[in-house]
Phi, psi and omega in degrees: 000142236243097201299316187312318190272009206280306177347305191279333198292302206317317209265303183333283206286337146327308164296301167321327148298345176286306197289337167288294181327312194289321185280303213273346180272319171280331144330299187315305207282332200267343177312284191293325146345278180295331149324296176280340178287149143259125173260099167306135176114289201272028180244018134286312186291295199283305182301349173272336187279334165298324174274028182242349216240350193292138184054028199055016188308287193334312173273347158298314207282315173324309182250027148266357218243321141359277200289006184270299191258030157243124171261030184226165195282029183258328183285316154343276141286035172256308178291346152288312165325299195272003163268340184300316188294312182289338179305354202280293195316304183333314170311311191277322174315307201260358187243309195230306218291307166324310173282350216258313182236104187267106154259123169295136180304121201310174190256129187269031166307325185275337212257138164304132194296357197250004159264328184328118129326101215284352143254109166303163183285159193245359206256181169322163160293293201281140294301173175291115180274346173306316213276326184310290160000282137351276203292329174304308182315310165328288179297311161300337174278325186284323176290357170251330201206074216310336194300294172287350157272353177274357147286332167268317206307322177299326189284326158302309185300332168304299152325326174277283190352290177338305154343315199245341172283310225230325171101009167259352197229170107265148195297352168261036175249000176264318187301322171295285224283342194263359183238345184266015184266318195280308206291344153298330169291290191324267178338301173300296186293333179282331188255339179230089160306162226240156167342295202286018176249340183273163216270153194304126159340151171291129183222069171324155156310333279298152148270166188175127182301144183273119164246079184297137161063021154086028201253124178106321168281129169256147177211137192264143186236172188218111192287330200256346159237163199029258168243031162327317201285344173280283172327300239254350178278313168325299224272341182291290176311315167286346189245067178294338181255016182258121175310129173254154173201133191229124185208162173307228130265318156336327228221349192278356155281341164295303193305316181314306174306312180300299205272351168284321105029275238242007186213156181325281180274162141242152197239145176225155177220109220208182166285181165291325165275013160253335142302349184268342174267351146310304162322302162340288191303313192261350154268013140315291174265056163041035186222146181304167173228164203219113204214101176289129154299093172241008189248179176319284225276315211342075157327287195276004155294323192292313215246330149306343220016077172243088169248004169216151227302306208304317179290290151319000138279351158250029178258311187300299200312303151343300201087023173272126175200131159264173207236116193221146160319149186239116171287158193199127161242149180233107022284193192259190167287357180269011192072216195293344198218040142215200195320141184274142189267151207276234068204142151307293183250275189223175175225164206205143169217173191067249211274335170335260181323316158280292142042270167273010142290271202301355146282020173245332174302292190282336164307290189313324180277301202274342214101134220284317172309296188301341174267359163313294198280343179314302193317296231274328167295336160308282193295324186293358180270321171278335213296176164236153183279159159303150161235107185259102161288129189234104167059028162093029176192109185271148224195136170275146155204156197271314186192136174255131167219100160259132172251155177267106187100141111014072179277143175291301188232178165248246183072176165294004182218107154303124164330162172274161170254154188274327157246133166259012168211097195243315155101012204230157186261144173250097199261142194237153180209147181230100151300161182295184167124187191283138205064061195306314170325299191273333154309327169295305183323302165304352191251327174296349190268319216276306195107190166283160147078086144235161183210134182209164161308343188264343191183127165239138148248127172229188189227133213220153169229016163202151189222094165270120201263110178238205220347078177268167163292152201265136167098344175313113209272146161259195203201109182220140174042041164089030181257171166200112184223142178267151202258187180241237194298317187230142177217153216225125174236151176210208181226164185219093162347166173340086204226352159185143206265091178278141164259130211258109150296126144325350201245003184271000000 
């Protein structure tokens, strides 16, 4: 031993035992503290909310009950987050945290026997995994949706309290366990960003007029879809000088046709496809357009970063608007020798288009998710691939996907796109062969701009599809109609004028 260093190593470790001894005696004291108090109220309350809390239960029903009565996808994806933040957390817990410090569980001499938990714990002290649990859920639900997280956040704080309260924790083993919670949502936001981190759509300008309080907007409702008839009382309350018109899907090319007539803007409030015959419509007549989320899906609102009523009245009120691409196929669905066809989002050929035909069958009786997933085990068993020429190379396939813009993914849910006038088609391809599942699959994992024996994605700015079967169904914004031999899609560049909120 090194006569320089013994001196220092010696006065070392006497110290660091002085400052644990020192930690572990106001740990001891504040333990016992919170022990000897009485909390009016709470020798009901907290041991039954620590046992609910057991397994995540408590925070699974927190984000079914999140994503039930919040209607809009910001609740949605807030309620994913925070079971995601807790699996992280959950993880980290039970893999390294639990093993890192074997602390025995305090002794429950001090705690009243009507806080006790009738079953006690069998594990480590150090950390709490209630309160990481807790603080993660907490915290991933508040980085998506701060409204719902002050709402959740007191139910966390609680559960942890509860820890320490019931005589199973000490308090710095809650304190650990509530900072290794947040740094799992934070870690889960560096590998998955939260909305507001992903960077703003591409957004040319538009003109478009300021309609306060909606004066001068017509708005078309599509009564059959999703939560339209709700949304359209919304759009009444915030727009108050605005034609609101609710009509059947029979009936929304007339009104439409009508509301273009007689009012500045037109505003519609729908599925995706109904928003796609607004679009139409209003880039016939040279007018802005205005698009309330009132459907399942509503993608391109979504992709506006429009999820609530408020934000589009307030962008109309403003006078905010962009400029966005219009997909155009050709012919269109009423056939060769008539109006050339739209799309928003995408257009689709093969295992797709039935797909949402039988999830258009089956949705009015069970719903719209369960009939999704019903359609896609349906089709994937039966479907055959299309035989198709693509682009001068005839070819089986599996799945035609042109989107208008650059999608992050295909899957059952597309990704946002960052520009919506990029001027470029994002065309996805599924070859035929064997296992169509783990092929859609692979191509929905894999993303843009790939190449496999199984799937490619490029970019295009026009895609010519020939020797189809006459009568072959497509798919363009959940619509579906059949083609007859060819069919040639492109884009027509900033071709209609949307109101846009500016700060998204």
């Amino acid at each position: 031993m090194s006569p320089k260093s013994s001196p220092n190593t010696s006065s070392a470790a006497p110290a660091a035992d002085r400052v644990r001894s020192w930690l572990q005696g106001r740990d001891l004291a504040v333990f016992q503290s919170v022990a000897g108090r009485h909390w009016p109220g709470a020798d009901p309350l907290l041991p039954q909310l620590s046992r609910s809390a057991n397994h995540g239960l408590l925070w699974f029903g927190t984000a079914v009950g999140i994503a039930a009565l919040g209607s809009s996808a910001r609740s949605r994806r807030a309620a994913l987050r925070g079971v995601a933040s807790l699996a992280v957390a959950s993880v980290a817990i039970n893999t390294v945290g639990k093993g890192a410090v074997r602390r025995r569980r305090p002794i429950l001499d001090h705690v009243p026997v009507v806080r006790q938990l009738k079953r006690q714990p069998v594990t480590t002290s150090f950390p709490s995994g209630h309160a990481a649990s807790a603080a993660a859920f907490a915290t991933g639900v508040a980085l998506e949706s701060k409204g719902w997280g002050a709402v959740v956040a007191p139910v966390a704080a609680a559960v942890a309290a509860s820890r320490v309260y019931t005589g199973v924790h000490y308090p710095s083993d809650v304190l650990a366990g509530a900072a290794l919670g947040i740094g799992a949502a934070f870690a889960l936001r560096g590998v998955v960003p939260t909305r507001g981190q992903l960077p703003a759509p591409g957004r040319p300008p538009g003109e478009a007029p300021a309609l306060p309080g909606g004066k001068g907007l017509v708005v078309v409702v599509n009564e059959a879809s999703g939560t339209a008839t709700a949304t359209a009382s919304l759009v009444r309350q915030a727009l108050p000088l605005a034609e609101v018109v609710e009509c059947a899907p029979a009936d929304l090319s007339t009104a439409m046709e009508r509301a273009a007539g007689r009012g500045q803007a037109l505003g519609v409030c729908g599925g995706d496809g109904t928003v796609n015959l607004a679009a139409s419509v209003a880039a016939t007549h040279g007018m802005p357009l205005a698009v309330f989320p009132g459907g399942t899906l509503n993608h391109f609102a979504y992709d506006l970063g429009i999820e609530t009523v408020q934000e589009a009245a307030a962008a109309l009120t403003a006078g905010d608007a962009i400029q966005v691409d219009l997909g155009r196929f050709r012919p269109g669905p009423k056939g060769p020798d008539g109006a050339d066809g739209y799309f928003l989002n995408a257009f689709s050929l093969g295992a797709y288009p039935e797909l949402v035909r039988k999830r258009e069958h089956w949705s009015p009786r069970i719903g719209g998710w369960p009939a999704g997933v019903l359609a896609a085990l349906h089709v994937l068993r039966g479907q055959r691939p299309l035989e198709a020429e693509l682009q001068g190379r005839r070819r089986p396939l599996w799945l035609v996907f042109v989107g208008n813009g650059l999608f992050q993914r295909v899957g059952p849910a597309p990704g946002r796109r960052h520009n919506l006038a990029d001027g470029l088609l994002d065309v996805r391809v599924v070859h035929g062969g064997r296992g169509p599942a783990l092929r859609l699959l692979a191509a929905a994992v894999a993303g843009p701009l790939t190449r496999s024996p199984a799937h490619a994605a490029v970019r295009r700015r026009r895609v010519r599809i020939a020797g189809l079967a006459p009568g072959t169904p497509y798919a363009y914004d959940g619509e579906v109609a059949h083609s007859g031999t060819e069919l040639l899609i492109d884009k027509l560049p900033e071709a209609l004028t949307v109101y846009c909120p500016m700060h998204v």
